[in-house]
C-alpha positions, -999 to 999 in steps of 0.1 A, spaced: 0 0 0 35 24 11 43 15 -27 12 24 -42 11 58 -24 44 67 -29 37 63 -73 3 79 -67 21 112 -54 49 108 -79 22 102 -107 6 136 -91 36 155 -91 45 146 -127 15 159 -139 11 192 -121 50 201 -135 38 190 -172 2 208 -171 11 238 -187 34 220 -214 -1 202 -223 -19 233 -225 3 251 -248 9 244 -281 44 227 -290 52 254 -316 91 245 -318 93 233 -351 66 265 -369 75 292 -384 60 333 -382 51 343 -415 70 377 -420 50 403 -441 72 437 -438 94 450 -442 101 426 -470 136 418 -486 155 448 -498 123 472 -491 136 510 -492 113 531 -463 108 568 -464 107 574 -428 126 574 -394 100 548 -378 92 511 -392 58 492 -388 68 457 -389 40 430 -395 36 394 -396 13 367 -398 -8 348 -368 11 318 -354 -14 296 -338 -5 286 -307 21 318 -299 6 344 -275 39 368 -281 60 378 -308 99 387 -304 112 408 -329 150 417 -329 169 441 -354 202 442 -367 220 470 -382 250 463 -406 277 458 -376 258 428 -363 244 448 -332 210 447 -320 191 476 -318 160 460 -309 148 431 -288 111 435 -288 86 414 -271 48 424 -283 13 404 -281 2 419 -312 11 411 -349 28 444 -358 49 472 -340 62 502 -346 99 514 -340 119 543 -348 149 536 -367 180 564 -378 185 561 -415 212 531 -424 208 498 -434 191 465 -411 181 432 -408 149 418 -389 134 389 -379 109 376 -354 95 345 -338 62 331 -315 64 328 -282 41 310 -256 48 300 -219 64 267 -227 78 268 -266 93 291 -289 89 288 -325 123 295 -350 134 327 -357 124 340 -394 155 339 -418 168 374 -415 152 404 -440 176 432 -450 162 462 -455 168 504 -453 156 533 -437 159 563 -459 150 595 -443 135 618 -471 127 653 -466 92 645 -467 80 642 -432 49 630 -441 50 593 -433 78 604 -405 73 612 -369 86 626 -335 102 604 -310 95 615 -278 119 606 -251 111 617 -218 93 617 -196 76 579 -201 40 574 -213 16 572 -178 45 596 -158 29 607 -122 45 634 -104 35 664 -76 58 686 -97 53 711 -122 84 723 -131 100 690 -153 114 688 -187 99 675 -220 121 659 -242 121 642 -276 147 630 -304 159 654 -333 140 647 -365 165 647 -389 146 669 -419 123 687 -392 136 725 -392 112 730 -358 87 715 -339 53 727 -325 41 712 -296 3 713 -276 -1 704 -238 -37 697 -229 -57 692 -200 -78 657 -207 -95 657 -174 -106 694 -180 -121 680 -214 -89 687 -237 -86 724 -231 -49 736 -248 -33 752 -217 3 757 -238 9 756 -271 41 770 -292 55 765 -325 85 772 -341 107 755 -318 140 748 -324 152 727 -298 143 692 -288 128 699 -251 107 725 -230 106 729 -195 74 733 -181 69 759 -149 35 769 -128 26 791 -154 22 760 -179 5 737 -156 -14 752 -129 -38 719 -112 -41 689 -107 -51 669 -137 -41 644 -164 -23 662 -197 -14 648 -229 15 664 -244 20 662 -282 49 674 -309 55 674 -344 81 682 -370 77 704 -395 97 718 -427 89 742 -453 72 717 -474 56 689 -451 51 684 -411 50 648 -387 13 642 -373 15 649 -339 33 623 -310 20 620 -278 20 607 -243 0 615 -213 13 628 -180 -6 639 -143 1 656 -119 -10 647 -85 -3 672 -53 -29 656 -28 -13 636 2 -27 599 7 -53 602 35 -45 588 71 -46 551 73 -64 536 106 -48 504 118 -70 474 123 -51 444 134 -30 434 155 -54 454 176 -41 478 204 -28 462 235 -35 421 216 -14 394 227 6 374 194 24 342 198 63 342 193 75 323 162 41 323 143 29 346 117 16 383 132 -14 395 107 -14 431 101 -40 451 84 -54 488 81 -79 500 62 -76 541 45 -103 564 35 -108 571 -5 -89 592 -27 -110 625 -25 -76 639 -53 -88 650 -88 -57 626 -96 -57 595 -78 -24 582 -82 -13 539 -68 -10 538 -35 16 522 -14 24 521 22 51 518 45 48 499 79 71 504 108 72 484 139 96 500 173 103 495 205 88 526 215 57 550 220 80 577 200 95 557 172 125 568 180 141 528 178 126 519 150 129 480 146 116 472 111 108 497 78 85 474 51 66 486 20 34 465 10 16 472 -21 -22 463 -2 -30 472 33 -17 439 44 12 423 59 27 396 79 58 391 106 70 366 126 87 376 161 116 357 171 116 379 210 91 384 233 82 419 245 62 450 237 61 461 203 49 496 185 38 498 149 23 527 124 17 526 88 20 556 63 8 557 28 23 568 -4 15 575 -38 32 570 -73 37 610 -76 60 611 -44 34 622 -19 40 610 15 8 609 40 6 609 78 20 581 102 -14 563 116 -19 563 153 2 535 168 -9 500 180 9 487 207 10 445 208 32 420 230 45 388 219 48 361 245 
């Protein structure tokens, strides 16, 4: 019967390690169709949309690119079947493959092709640089920044508040530089902006390049801790549960939230123990010492603000 068992729970284990190999599709020996760029294609542009063909059974798609040194300028992993990147004129290769949790298909047999930038900026467009896509902060005085356009002679760019309905609160043309610092004058509230540039010449311009950015000045509201509760008695060497609960975001921004817990050896927190972040308003500890012990919890956002300490719970560990 020991026998039995003991291939029952090897059987078991087997199978749990080898469940997601059956549920994906081996696609090891298949091959992504590659549709463009195609062999020896000439593009008018500084950016490349590169497409291919469904693989069944890949959920992503890894696209590298080569340029004629051998060194990789991209190594792209996308869940779509095309992606755009923005390439300086010169010569490259491409190729891509599918991709699931437990197989990868072949890689294409590399495609050579150019980038030619013309002076039509038509089919061209802005690369903006900084700051990233989503960007929180409780600051109004950063930098926007994007990459020189080779046959732009200047760029005009438009800031708009979308959560006041997409009014234009700056907008300039004529630029000449790649970046613009914004101050209080630009941005004035709290809100989510999208910030937008294109290059023009005498004879064409880009369509416009955006990404979004907010800024958030509200602190996180007080969090009120929940367990353990005040003066509670916890067991030494087993897992302490603590929780705390925080009122809503009243911010017209409400940025992620984050907190961080410290536990001390006294009423003033002036021998602090223990500094942890938790993402929820959760967390766990096991005490190795018996004694009295202090903790407070403090919540954060993603554009730096920093909110008040909670009242502190006191617990002892016996």
């Amino acid at each position: 019967m020991k026998i039995t068992n003991r291939i029952l729970v090897i059987a078991l284990a087997v199978l749990c390690f080898s469940c997601e190999d059956v549920l994906e599709n081996d696609i090891t020996n298949d091959l992504v169709q590659a549709v463009y760029p195609t062999e020896n294609a000439v593009i008018e542009s500084n950016v490349v949309t590169f497409q291919w063909n469904i693989l069944d059974g890949a959920d992503d798609y890894r696209i590298q690119v080569y340029n004629t040194n051998q060194i990789m300028v991209f190594d792209t992993l996308v869940n779509s079947y095309n992606v755009v990147l923005p390439l300086t004129e010169g010569i490259y290769q491409w190729r891509v493959r599918g991709e699931n949790s437990a197989y990868q298909s072949a890689y294409t047999f590399p495609i050579t092709f150019e980038v030619d930038e013309s002076l039509d900026l038509t089919s061209q467009l802005v690369i903006l640089s900084s700051p990233v896509n989503g960007f929180v902060t409780n600051q109004n005085n950063f930098t926007l920044a994007w990459e020189t356009l080779g046959a732009a002679d200047s760029y005009t760019i438009e800031i708009l508040n979308t959560t006041g309905g997409g009014t234009i609160v700056y907008q300039q043309s004529g630029i000449i530089t790649t970046s613009i610092t914004l101050n209080n004058t630009i941005i004035t509230q709290d809100a989510q902006y999208t910030w937008k540039v294109k290059g023009v010449n005498t004879t064409s311009e880009t369509a416009y390049a955006s990404r979004n950015f907010s800024i958030d000045t509200v602190l996180p509201n007080q969090p009120q801790n929940s367990l353990p509760a005040h003066n509670s008695t916890q067991i030494i060497n087993q897992n302490v549960n603590f929780s705390w609960t925080i009122p809503a975001d009243s911010g017209t921004v409400q940025s992620t939230i984050s907190y961080v817990i410290e536990i001390a050896s006294d009423t003033a927190f002036t021998n602090i123990l223990q500094t942890s972040n938790a993402t929820g308003t959760t967390f766990q500890q096991t005490f190795t010492s018996t004694g009295d012990y202090y903790w407070r919890v403090r919540a954060k956002d993603a554009a730096g603000n920093i909110g008040t300490n909670s009242s502190y719970f006191k617990f002892t560990i016996n």
